[in-house]
N, C-alpha and C positions, 0 to 999 in steps of 0.2 A: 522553591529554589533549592538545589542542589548544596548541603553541609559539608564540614568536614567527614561526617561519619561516615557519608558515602561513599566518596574519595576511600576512605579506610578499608569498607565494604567490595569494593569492587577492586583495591591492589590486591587483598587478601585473594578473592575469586578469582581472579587474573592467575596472581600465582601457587595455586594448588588447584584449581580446576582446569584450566585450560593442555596444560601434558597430560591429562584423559580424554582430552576430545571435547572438550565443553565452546562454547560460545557464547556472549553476552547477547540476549536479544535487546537492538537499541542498545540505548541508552537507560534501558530498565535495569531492574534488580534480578532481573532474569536469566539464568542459564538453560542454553540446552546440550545436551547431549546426544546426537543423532545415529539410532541403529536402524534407519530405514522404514521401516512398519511402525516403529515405534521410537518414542527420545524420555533419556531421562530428562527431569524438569527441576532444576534446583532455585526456588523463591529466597531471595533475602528479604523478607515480608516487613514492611513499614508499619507505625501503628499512627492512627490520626490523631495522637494525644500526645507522645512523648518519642524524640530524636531516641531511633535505635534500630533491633531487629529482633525478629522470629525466624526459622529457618523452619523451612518446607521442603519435601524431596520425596520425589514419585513417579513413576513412568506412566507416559500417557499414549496413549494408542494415535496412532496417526490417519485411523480412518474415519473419524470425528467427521462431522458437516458443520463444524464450528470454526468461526476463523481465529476462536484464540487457547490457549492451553489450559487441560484442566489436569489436577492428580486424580487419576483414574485409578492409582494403585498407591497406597504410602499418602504423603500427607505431612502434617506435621511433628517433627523431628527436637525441635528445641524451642522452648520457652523464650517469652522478652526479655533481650539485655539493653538496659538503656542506655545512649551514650554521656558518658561524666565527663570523660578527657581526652582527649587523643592516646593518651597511651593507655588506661586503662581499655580503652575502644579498640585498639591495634590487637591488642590480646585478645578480647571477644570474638574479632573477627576472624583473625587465625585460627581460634579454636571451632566457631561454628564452620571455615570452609575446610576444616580437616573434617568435620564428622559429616558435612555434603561429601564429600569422599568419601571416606567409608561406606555409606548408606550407598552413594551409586555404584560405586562396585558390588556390595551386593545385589544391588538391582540387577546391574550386568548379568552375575553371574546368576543368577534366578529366571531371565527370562532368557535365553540361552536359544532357544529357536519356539517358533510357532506351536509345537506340538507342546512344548513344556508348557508354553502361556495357556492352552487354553486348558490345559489340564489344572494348572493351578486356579483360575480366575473359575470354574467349573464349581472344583471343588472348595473356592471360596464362598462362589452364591448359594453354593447347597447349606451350609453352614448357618445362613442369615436366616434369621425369623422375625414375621413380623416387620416392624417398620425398615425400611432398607432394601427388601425383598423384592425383586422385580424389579430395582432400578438400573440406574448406569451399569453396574458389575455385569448383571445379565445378558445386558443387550451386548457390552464388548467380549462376554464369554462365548456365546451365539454366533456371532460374527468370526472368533478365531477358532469355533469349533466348525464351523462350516465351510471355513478354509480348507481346514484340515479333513477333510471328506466324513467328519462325525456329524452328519446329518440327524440324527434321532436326537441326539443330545443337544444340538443346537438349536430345534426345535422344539424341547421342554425350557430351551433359557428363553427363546422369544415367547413362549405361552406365561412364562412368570410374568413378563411384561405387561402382554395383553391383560392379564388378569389382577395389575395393579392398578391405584385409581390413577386417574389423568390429572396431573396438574395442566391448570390451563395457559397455552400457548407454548407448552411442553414442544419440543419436536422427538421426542423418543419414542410415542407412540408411533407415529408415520414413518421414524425411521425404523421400527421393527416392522412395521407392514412394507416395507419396501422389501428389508432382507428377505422376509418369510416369502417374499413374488420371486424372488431370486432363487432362494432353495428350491422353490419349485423345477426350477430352469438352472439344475446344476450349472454347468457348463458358463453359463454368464456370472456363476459370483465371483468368482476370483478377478475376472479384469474389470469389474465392477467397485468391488475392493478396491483393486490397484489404481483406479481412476478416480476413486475418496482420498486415496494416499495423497494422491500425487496433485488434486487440487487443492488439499492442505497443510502437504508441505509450501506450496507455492504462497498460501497466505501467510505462512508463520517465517516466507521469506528462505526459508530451506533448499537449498541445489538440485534442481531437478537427477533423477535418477539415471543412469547411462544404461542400465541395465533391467530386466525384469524383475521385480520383488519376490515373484513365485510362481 
């Protein structure tokens, strides 16, 4: 059942998130932010022990085959603050939804168009060693470098994949064998693409597009 802290949680996010463009998904602790291809994602993260909040903030690719939001980039942003009072908690909360602001405006301004994402997510996977290597990072680098007609390079980020082990009932292995049939067959990734977008915006409840994405 829904507390005061909540209440507290979502006036604050109301008022300092929403004049950027954000939305409550539901009735959750959920924000999004929608730039098309992609949304920032701002969590006021509950804990199953004590009334309060963590804050979480990260953009997450919209070409997912999942029907729910993950941080694909960014993550966790602030520590738990427990709720003591209402007004000690009013404070918390205005402070954590100023610094979900700041962190998405950075985001904004970092993912800025397709060609900067995949160069950045690129040369984020290059970087990893070892455990992490070959996961999610890869396959959404792949994917936005192959948008972007860098086919050689998007096929060294689906080969890290394939050549990670398989958790099982994973779907990121099939979904790199599907893009990698795709690159094949330039010409079909893009509306391909745009047809992942656009069946999960439509789960995450997001306004169908008027326009082409690319």
């Amino acid at each position: 059942m829904p507390g005061p802290h909540d209440k507290i949680i979502a006036d604050a996010a109301k008022a300092v998130l929403v004049p950027l463009g954000f939305r409550r998904k539901g009735r959750s602790r959920v924000w999004l932010a929608d730039y098309d291809w992609w949304a920032t994602v701002v969590e006021f993260q509950p804990s199953a022990w004590s009334k309060g909040s963590y804050l979480n903030v990260g953009a997450h690719w919209l070409w997912s085959e999942m029907d729910c939001v993950s941080f694909d980039f960014g993550g966790r942003v602030a520590e738990f603050v427990e709720y003591q009072s209402d007004a000690q908690f009013t404070t918390a909360a205005a402070r954590f939804a100023q610094c979900a602001a700041d962190e998405a405006q950075r985001l904004s301004q970092t993912f800025v168009s397709l060609e900067a994402t995949a160069e950045i997510l690129l040369n984020e996977e290059r970087t990893l060693d070892g455990f992490g290597q070959g996961g999610w990072m890869a396959f959404n680098a792949g994917v936005a470098l192959g948008i972007v007609g860098r086919m050689d390079d998007a096929l060294e980020m689906f080969g890290r994949v394939r050549s990670s082990p398989v958790s099982p009932g994973s779907i990121l292995h099939p979904a790199v064998d599907h893009m990698v049939r795709l690159i094949a067959e330039p010409s079909g990734l893009r509306p391909e693409v745009a047809a992942l977008i656009a069946r999960h915006r439509a789960a995450l409840r997001l306004p169908a597009l008027d326009a082409r994405i690319f």
